[in-house]
KOLDREN-704327 format. One line per 5 residues: their letters; for each residue x, y, z of C-alpha. Coordinates in pm, 1 decimal. Example, Ala and Ser with C-alpha at 12.3 -4.5 7.8 and 13.67 -1.06 7.14 Angstrom:
<nodes>
AS) 1230.0,-450.0,780.0 ~ 1367.0,-106.0,714.0
</nodes>
This chain:
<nodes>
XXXXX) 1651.6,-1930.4,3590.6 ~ 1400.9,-2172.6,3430.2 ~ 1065.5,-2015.3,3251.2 ~ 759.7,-2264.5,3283.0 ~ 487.3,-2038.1,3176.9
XXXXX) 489.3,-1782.5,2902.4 ~ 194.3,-1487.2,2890.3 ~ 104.3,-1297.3,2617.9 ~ 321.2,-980.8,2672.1 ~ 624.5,-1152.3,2681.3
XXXXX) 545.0,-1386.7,2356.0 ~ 469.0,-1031.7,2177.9 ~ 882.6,-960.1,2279.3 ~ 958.7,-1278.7,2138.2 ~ 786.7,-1170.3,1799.2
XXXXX) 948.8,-824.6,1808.4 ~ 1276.5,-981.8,1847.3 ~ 1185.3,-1279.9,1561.8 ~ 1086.1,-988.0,1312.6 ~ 1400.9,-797.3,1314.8
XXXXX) 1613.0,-1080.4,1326.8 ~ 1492.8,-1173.2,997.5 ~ 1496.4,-787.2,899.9 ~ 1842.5,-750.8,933.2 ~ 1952.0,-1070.8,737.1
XXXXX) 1655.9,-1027.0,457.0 ~ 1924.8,-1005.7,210.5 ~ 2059.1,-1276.1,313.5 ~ 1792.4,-1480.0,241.9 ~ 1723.8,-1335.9,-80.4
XXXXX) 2092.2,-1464.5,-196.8 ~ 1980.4,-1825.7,-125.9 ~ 1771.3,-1793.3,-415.8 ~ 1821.5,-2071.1,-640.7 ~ 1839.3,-1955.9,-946.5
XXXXX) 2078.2,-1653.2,-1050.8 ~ 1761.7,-1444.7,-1197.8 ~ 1741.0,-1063.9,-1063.7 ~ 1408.1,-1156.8,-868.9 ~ 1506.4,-1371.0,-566.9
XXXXX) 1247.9,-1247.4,-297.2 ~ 1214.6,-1454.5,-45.7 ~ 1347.2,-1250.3,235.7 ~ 1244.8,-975.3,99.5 ~ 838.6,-1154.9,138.3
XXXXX) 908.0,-1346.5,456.9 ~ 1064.1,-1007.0,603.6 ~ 722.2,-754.6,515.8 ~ 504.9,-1086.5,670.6 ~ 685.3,-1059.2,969.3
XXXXX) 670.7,-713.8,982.4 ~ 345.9,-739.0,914.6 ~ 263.6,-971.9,1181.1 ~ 507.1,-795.1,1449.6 ~ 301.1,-436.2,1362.1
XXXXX) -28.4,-604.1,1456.3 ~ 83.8,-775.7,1789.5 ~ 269.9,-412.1,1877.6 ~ -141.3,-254.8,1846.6 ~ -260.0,-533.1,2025.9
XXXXX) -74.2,-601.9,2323.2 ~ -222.2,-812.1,2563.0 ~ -113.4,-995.5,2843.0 ~ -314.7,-1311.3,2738.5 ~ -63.9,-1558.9,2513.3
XXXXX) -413.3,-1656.4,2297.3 ~ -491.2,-1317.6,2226.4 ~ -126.3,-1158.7,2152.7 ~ -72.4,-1525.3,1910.3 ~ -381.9,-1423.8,1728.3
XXXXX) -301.6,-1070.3,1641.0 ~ 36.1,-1210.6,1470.9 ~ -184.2,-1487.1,1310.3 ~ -383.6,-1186.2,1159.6 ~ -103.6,-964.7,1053.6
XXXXX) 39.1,-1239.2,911.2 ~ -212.6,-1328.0,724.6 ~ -355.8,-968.8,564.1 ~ 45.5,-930.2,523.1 ~ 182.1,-1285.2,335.4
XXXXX) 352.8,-1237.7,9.9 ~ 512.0,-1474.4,-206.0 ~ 475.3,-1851.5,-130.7 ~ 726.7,-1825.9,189.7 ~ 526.4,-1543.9,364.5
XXXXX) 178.1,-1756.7,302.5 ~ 361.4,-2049.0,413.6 ~ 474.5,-1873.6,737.1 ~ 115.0,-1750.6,787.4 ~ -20.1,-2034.4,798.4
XXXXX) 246.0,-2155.1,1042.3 ~ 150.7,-1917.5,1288.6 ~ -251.4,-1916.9,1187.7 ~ -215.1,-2284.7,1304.5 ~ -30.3,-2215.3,1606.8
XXXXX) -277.5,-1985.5,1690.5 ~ -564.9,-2164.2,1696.9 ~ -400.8,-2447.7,1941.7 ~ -350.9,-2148.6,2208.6 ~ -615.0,-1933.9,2117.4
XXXXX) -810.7,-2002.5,2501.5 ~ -460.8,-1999.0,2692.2 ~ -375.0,-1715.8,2884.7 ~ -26.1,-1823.2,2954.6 ~ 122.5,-2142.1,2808.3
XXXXX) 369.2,-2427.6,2931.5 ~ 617.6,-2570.5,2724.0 ~ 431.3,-2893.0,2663.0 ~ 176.7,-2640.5,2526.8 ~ 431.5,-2428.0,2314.1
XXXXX) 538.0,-2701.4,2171.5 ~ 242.7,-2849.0,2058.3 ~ 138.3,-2490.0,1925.7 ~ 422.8,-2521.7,1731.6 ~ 308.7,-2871.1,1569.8
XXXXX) 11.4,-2743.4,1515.7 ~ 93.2,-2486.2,1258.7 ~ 289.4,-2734.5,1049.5 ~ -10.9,-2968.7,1047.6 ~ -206.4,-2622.9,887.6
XXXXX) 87.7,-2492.0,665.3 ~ 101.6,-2851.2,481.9 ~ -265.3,-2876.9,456.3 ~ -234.1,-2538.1,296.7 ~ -29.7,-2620.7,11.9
XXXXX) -148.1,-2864.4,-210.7 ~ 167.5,-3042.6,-304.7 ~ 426.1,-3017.0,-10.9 ~ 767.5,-3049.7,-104.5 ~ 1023.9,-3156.8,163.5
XXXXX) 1349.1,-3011.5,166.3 ~ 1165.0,-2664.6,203.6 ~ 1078.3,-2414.4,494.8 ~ 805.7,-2694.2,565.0 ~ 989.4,-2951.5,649.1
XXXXX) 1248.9,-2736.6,852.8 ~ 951.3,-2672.4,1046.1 ~ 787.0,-2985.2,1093.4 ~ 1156.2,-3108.1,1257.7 ~ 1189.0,-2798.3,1493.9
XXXXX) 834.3,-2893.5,1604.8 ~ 852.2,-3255.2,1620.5 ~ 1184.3,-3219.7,1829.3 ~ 1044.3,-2951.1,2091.6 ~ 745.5,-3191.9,2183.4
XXXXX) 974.5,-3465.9,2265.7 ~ 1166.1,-3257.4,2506.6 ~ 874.4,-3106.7,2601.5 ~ 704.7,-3418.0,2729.3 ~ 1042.0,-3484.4,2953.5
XXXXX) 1145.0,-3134.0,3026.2 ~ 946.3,-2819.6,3139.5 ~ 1202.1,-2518.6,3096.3 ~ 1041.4,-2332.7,2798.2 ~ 1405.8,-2193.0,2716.7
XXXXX) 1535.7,-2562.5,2694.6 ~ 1207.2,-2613.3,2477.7 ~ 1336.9,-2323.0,2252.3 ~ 1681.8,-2430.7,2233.4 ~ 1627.5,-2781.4,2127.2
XXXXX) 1380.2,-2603.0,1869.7 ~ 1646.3,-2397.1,1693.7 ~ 1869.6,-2648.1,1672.5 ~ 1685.3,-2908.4,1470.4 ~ 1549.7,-2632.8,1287.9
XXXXX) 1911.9,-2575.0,1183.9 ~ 2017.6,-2953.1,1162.1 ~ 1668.0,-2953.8,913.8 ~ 1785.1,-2630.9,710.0 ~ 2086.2,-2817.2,679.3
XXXXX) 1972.8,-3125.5,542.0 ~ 1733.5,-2958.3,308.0 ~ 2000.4,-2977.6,34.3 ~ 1953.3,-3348.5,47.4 ~ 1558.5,-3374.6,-45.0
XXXXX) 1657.7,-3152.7,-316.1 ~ 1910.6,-3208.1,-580.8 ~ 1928.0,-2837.8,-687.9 ~ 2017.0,-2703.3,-388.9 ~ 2270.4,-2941.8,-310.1
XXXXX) 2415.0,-2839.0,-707.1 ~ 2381.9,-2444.2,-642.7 ~ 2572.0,-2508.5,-279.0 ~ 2278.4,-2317.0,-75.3 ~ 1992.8,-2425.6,140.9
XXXXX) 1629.8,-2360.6,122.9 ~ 1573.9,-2013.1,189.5 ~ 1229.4,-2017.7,333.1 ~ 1409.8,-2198.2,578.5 ~ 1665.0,-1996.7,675.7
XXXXX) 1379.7,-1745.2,720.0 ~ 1187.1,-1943.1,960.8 ~ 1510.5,-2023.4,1094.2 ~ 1609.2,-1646.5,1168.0 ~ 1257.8,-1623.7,1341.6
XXXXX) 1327.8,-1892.9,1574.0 ~ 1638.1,-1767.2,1662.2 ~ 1490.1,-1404.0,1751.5 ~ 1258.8,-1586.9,1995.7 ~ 1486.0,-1763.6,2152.2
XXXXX) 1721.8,-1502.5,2211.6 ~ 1446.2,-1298.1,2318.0 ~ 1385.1,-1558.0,2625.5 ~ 1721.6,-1560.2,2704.1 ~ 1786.6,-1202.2,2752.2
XXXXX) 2044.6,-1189.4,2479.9 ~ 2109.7,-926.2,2123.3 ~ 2153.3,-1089.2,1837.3 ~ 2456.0,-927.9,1652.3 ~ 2266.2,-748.6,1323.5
XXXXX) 2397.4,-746.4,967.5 ~ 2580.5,-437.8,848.5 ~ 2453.7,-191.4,582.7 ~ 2102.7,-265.7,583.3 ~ 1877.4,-112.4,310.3
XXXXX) 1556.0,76.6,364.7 ~ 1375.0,31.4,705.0 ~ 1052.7,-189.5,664.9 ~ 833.5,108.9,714.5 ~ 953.7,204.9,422.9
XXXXX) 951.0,-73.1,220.2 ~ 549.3,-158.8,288.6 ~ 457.9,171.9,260.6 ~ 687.2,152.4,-102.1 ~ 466.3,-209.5,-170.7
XXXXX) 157.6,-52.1,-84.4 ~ 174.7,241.7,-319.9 ~ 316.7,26.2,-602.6 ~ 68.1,-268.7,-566.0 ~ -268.5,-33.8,-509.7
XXXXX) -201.1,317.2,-573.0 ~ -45.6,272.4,-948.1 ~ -350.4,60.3,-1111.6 ~ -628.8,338.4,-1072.3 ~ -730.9,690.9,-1157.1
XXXXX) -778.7,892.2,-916.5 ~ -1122.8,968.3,-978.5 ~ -1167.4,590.1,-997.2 ~ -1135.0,576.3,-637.1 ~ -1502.2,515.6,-463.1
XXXXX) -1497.5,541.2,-85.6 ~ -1236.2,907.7,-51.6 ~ -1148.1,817.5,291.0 ~ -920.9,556.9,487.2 ~ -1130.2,560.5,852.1
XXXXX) -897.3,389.8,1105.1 ~ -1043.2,349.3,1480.5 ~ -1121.1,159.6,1724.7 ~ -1408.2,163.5,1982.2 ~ -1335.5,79.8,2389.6
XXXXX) -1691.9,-123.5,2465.4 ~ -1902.6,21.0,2762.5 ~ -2104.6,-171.7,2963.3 ~ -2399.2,43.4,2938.1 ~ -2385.1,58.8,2578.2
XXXXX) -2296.1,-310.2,2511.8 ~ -2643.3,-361.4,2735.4 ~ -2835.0,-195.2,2515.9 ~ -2691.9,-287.9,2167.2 ~ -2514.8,-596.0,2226.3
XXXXX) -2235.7,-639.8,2050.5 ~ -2168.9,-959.2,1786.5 ~ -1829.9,-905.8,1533.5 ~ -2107.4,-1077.2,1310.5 ~ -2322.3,-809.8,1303.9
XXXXX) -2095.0,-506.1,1354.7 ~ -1901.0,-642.5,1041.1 ~ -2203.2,-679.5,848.8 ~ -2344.9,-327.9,955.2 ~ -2016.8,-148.9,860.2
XXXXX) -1987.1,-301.4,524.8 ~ -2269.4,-156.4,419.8 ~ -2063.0,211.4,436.2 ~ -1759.4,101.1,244.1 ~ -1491.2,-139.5,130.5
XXXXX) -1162.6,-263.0,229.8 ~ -1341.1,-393.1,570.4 ~ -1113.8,-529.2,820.4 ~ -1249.2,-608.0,1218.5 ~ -1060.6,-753.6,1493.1
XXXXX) -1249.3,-767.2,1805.2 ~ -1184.6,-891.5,2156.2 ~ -1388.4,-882.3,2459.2 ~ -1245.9,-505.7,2541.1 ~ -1234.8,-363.1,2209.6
XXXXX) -1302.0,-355.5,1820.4 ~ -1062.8,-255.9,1527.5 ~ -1191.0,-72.5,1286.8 ~ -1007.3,-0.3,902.8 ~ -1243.8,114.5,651.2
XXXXX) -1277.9,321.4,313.3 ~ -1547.2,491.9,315.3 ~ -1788.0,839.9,134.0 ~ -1932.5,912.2,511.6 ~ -1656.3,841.0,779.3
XXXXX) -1874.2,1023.0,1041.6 ~ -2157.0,812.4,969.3 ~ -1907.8,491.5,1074.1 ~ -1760.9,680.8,1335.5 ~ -2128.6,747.3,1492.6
XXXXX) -2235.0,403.3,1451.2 ~ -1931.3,259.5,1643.2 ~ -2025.2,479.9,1940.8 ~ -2351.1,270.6,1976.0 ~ -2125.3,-9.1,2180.5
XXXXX) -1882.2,208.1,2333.6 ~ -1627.7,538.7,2309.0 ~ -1410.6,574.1,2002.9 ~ -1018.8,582.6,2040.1 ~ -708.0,551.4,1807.5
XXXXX) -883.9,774.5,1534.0 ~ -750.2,837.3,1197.1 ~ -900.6,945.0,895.1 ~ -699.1,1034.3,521.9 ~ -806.0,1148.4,210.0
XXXXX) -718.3,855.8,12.3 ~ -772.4,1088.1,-324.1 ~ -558.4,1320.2,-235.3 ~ -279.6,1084.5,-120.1 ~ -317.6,940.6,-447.0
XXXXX) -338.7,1221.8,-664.0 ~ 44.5,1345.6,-486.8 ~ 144.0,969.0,-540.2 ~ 50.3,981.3,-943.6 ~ 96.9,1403.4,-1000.8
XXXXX) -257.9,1423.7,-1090.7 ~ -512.1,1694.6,-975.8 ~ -802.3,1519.1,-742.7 ~ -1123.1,1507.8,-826.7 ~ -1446.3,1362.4,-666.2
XXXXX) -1592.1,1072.1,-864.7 ~ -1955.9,1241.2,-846.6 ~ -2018.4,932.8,-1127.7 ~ -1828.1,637.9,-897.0 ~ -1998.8,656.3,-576.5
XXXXX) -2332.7,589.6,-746.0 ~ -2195.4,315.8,-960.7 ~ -2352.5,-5.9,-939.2 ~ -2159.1,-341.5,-897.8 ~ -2066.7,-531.4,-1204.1
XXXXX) -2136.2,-902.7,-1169.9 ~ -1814.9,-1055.1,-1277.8 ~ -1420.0,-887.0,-1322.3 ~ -1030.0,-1007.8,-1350.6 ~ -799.2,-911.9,-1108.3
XXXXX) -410.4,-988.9,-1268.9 ~ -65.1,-891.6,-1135.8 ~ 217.1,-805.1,-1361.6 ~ 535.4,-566.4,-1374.6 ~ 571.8,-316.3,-1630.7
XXXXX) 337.2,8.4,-1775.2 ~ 275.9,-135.2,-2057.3 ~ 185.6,-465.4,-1969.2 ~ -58.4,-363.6,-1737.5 ~ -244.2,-132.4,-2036.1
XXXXX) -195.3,-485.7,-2230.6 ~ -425.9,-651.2,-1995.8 ~ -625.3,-362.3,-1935.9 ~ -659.0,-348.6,-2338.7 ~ -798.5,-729.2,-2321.4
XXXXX) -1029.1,-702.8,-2047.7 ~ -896.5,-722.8,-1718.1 ~ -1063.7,-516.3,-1470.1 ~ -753.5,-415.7,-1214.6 ~ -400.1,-513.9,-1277.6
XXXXX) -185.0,-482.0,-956.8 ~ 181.8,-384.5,-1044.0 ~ 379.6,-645.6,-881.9 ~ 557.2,-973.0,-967.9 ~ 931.9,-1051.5,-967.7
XXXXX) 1090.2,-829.8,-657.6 ~ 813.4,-744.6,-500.4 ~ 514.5,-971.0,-469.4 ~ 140.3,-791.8,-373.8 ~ 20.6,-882.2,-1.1
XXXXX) -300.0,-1084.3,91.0 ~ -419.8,-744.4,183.7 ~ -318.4,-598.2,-142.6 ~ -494.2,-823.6,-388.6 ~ -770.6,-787.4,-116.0
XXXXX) -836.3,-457.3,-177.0 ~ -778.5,-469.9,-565.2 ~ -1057.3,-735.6,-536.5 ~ -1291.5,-481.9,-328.7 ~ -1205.4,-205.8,-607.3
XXXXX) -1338.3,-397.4,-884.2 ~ -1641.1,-335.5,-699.6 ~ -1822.2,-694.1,-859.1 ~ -2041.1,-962.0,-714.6 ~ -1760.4,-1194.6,-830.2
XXXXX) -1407.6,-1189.2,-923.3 ~ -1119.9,-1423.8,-1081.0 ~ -762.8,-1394.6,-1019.9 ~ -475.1,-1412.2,-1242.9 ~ -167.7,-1426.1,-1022.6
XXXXX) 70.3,-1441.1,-1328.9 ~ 354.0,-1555.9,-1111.0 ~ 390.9,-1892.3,-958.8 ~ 525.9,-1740.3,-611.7 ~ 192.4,-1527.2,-601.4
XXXXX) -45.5,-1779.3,-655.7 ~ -73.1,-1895.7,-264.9 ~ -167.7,-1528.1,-152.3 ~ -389.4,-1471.9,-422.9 ~ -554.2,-1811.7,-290.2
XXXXX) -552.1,-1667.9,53.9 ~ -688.4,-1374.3,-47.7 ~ -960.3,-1571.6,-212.2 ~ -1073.4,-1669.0,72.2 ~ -1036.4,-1357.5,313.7
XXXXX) -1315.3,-1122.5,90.9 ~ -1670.1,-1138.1,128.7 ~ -1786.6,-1238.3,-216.2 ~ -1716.8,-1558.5,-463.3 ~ -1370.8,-1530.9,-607.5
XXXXX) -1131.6,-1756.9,-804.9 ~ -748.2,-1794.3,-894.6 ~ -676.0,-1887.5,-1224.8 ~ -328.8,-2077.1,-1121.5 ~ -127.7,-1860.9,-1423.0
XXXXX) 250.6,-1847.2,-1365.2 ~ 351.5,-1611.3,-1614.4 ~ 264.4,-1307.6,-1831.8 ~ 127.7,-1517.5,-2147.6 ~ -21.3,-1777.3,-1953.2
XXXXX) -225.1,-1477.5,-1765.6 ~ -251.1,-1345.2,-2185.2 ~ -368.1,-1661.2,-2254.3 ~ -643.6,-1711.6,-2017.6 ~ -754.5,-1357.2,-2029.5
XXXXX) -837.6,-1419.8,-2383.3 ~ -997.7,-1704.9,-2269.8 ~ -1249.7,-1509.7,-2034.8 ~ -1640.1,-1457.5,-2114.2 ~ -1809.5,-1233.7,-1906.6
XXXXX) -2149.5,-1418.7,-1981.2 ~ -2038.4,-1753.8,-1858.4 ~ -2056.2,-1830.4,-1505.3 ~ -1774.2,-1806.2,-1260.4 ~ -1680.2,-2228.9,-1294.1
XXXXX) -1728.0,-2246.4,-1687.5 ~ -1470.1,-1925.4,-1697.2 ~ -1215.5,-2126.1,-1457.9 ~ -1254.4,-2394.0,-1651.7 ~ -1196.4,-2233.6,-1959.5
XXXXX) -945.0,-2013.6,-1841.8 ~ -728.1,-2282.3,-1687.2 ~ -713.4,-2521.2,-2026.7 ~ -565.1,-2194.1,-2205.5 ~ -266.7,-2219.1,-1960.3
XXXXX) -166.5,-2463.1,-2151.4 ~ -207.7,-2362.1,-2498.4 ~ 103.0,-2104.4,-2464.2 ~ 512.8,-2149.7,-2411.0 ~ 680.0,-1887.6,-2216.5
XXXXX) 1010.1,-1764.9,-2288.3 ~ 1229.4,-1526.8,-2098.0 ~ 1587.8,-1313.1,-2127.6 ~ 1749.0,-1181.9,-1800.0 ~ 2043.0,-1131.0,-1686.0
XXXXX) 2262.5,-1374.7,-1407.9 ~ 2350.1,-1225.6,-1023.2 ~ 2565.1,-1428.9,-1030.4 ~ 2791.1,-1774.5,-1072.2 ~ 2648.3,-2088.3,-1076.9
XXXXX) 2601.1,-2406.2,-1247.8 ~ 2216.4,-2547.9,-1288.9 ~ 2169.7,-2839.9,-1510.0 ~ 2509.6,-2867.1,-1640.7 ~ 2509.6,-2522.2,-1746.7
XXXXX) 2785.8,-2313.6,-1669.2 ~ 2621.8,-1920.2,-1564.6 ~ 2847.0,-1665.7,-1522.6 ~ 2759.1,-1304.1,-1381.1 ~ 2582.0,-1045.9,-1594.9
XXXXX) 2519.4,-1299.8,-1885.4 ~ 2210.1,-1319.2,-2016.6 ~ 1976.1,-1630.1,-1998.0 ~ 1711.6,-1786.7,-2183.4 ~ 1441.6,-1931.2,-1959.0
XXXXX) 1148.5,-2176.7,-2117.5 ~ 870.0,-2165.7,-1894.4 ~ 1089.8,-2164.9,-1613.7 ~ 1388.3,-2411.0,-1732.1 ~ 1726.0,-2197.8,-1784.2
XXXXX) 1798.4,-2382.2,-2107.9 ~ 2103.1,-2152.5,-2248.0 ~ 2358.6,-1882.9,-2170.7 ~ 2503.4,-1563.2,-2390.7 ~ 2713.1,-1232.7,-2337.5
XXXXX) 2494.7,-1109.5,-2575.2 ~ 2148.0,-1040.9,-2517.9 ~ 1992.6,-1082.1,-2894.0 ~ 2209.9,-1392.2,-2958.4 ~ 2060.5,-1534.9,-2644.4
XXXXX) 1703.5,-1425.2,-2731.4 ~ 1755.3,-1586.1,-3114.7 ~ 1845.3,-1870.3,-2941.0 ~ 1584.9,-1906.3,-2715.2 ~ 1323.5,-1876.4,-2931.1
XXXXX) 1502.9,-2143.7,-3143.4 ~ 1425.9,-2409.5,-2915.8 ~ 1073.2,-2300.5,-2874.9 ~ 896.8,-2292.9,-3215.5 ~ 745.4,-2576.0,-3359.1
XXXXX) 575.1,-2723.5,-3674.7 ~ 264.4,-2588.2,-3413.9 ~ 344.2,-2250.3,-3376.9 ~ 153.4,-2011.5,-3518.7 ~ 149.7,-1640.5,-3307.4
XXXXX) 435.4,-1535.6,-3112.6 ~ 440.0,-1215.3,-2928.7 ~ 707.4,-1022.1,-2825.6 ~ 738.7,-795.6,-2496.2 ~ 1041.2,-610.5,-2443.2
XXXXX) 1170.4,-497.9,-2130.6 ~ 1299.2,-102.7,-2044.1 ~ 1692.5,-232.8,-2134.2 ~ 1574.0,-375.8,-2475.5 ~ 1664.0,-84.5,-2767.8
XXXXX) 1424.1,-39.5,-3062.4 ~ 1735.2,-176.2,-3262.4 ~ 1758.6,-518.3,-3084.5 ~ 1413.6,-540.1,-3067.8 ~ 1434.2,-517.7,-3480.1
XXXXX) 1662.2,-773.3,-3494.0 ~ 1495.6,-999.8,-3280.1 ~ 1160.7,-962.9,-3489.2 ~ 1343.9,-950.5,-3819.1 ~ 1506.6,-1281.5,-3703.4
XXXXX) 1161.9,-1475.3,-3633.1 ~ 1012.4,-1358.3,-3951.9 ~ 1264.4,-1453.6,-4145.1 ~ 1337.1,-1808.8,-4018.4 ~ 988.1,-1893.8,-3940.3
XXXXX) 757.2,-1736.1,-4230.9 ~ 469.9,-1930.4,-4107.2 ~ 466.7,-1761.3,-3798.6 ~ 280.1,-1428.3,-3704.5 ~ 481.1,-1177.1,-3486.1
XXXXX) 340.6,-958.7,-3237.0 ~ 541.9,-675.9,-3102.1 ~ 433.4,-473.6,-2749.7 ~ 643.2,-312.0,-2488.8 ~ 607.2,-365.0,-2217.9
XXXXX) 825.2,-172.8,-2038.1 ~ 878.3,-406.0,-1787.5 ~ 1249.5,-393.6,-1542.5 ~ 1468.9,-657.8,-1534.8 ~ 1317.8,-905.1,-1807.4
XXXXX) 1488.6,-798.8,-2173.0 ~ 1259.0,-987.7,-2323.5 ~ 915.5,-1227.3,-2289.3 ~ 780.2,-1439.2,-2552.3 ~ 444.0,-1609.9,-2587.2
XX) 469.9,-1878.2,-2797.6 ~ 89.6,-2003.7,-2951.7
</nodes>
């Protein structure tokens, strides 16, 4: 039986069915990881964007296709981590604008949804690279519009979707050498791939066969994300608005007569009785997230358009107090506190590198990075904490740097990202920072320090491989140069003596050392012993930084 038309409660199967495709083969996208470092995330980012997306349309069903495709767009968005889970919101942020007035859609019209997110996602990125989960879906796309225009089944439409966007995933290794030299395709890809493939089988009335031996369920995993990326970079007394007010109010005509209602206005009302706004409203009803001192104050203004449902209210000290094992205790001090005009959000992994950047001014350092990239919604709400009239962001991570961009743009007050891809760059530009300069002289200034410092890194291989001529074998451990694997050793000091070798100079003249939780005070000695004694001109720094699966990182200045 041929589908022509597809409504909104039906695409909202599709998505449920696209999500946990890609949920069950996350790990297998995190194995197409190019390089044999401990940190390939890319299924593990696309999969909690998805999710994220999925959760949203499952609160929001709605028989209208415009309505259900902008509840995913939304999730997606407050949910993208890592450069693939951007990407893919801006996929479906595209797609949802094109069908955002349909209440059911033809095929013609699917398709051309479908076009239009790639036409957002590359104007997104600022240097598009074929061979990637772009161009996979620019095919698909491109390919469903010309069937489209000579054939209405949307299920024919779908098919001829999925496979270009597998004939594309398979080509990807030839825009891109390494791939083609590692033997894998482009990840992001095979993501967007796995999505497709959910949808389609969702139109077809089929199950998808799932991968084995799954680890934890995605619930768990944000929740895990959430507490690691917010909870961990605050004292509880820091916390300013005690309570996470969830609700959302049904409109009543009678009400809505007398107050009527504009998202405009409700939005700007609200905010002024917390942070961490988020509002979603249709013509039926308004979503409400909050953190607020007085939730029955928002709860009573919400009534003015309407009767409250959904309710939920949590002691957000409390939750984080059994998070940490502290006691709670109500900031008396906080919720009087006045904003600050300017503060530094940065992202790193590791205890005591976030008291490092804490130590040279940063305001809030999220705990995330390699493994486990910080939502939109995360660095959000780290933004909102800082509480100031304007904020920059140090992303520290090159597959951050797109969310903290979209993030950027998502909060209510002037914000920057300071494009830094690693620790010392983010070191580096933090030392660069002066709070009495405006917000553009501090990019400025902060951006030309990026350059002023050589990164250096020691971790261990997943796996086989060769890159570059190099032959990698399992468990050895590497020496990366800002982000080149230049060398390979059993042993992890040898490796590190190397590495830092090939990266001071006549120039040099600081280098600072941050060792990782597997790095022991004794080869941490003979790593510093080494530098000083080869390179007496050079001044060593030693911090730890406690940090998992990097041994070592070295600044080089």
């Amino acid at each position: 039986m041929s589908i022509t038309s597809l409504e909104g409660k039906r695409f909202a199967d599709m998505v449920q069915a696209g999500a946990a495709h890609l949920s069950a083969h996350a790990d297998m996208v995190d194995a197409l990881n190019v390089f044999p470092v401990p940190d390939g995330d890319t299924g593990t980012n696309m999969n909690l964007s998805m999710t994220s997306g999925a959760k949203e349309v499952q609160q929001n069903i709605s028989a209208h296709f415009g309505k259900t495709a902008a509840a995913l767009s939304k999730g997606l968005l407050m949910g993208a981590r890592g450069n693939s889970g951007v990407i893919l919101s801006q996929l479906f942020r595209g797609f949802s604008k094109a069908v955002e007035q349909k209440q059911e859609v033809t095929g013609k019209e699917l398709a051309q949804a479908f076009e239009a997110g790639v036409e957002t996602a590359y104007k997104a990125v600022m240097k598009p690279v074929e061979g990637t989960i772009l161009t996979v879906a620019k095919d698909a796309a491109k390919k469903a519009v010309a069937v489209a225009k000579k054939q209405a089944d949307i299920v024919v439409i779908a098919e001829e979707l999925v496979k270009e966007a597998r004939a594309s995933l398979e080509r990807t290794p030839d825009y891109l050498p390494v791939l083609k030299e590692v033997g894998v395709v482009d990840s992001g890809g095979q993501g967007l791939l796995l999505v497709y493939e959910g949808f389609l089988a969702e139109l077809k009335g089929e199950k998808l066969p799932e991968t084995a031996g799954i680890t934890p369920k995605m619930d768990e995993l944000v929740s895990a994300a959430h507490h690691k990326s917010i909870q961990s970079f605050m004292d509880t007394s820091a916390i300013e608005f005690g309570y996470c007010t969830e609700f959302m109010v049904r409109f009543e005509e009678d009400k809505v007569k007398k107050n009527p209602f504009s998202e405009e206005k409700f939005r700007a009302d609200l905010s002024e009785y917390g942070d961490s706004l988020l509002v979603i409203a249709d013509d039926e009803i308004a979503k409400v997230h909050i953190h607020s001192e007085q939730p029955g104050n928002v709860l009573t203004y919400g009534q003015r358009y309407g009767s409250l449902i959904n309710m939920k209210i949590e002691n957000m000290r409390q939750q984080h107090s059994d998070i940490v094992g502290t006691p709670s205790k109500e900031p008396v001090a906080a919720v009087q506190k006045g904003k600050q005009e300017m503060g530094v959000v940065t992202v790193c992994m590791g205890e005591g590198i976030a008291q490092l950047f804490e130590s040279i001014g940063a305001s809030a350092v999220i705990e995330g990075g390699q493994t486990m990239n910080p939502s939109t919604e995360d660095i959000v709400k780290a933004i909102e904490q800082v509480h100031a009239n304007r904020v920059i962001l140090l992303p520290n991570n090159k597959n951050i740097i797109m969310a903290a961009e979209q993030a950027a743009e998502v909060v209510n007050i002037e914000a920057v990202v300071v494009p830094s891809k690693t620790v010392p760059q983010g070191m580096s530009a933090l030392l660069a920072y002066n709070p009495e300069a405006s917000l553009e002289e501090n990019k400025a200034a902060m951006t030309a320090a990026l350059a002023h410092v050589k990164t250096g890194q020691i971790t261990f291989a997943v796996r086989d491989t060769n890159i570059d001529g190099i032959e990698i074998a399992k468990d050895d451990f590497m020496g990366i140069a800002d982000g080149k694997i230049l060398l390979t050793d059993k042993n992890k000091v040898i490796a590190a003596k190397e590495l830092i070798r090939t990266m001071i100079d006549d120039e040099s003249e600081i280098v600072t050392i941050i060792y990782g939780e597997d790095a022991s005070e004794q080869e941490v000695e003979e790593v510093t012993s080494f530098i000083e004694e080869q390179f007496e001109e050079v001044e060593v720094e030693v911090h730890n930084g406690k940090q998992p699966l990097y041994s070592f990182i070295f600044a080089v200045e």
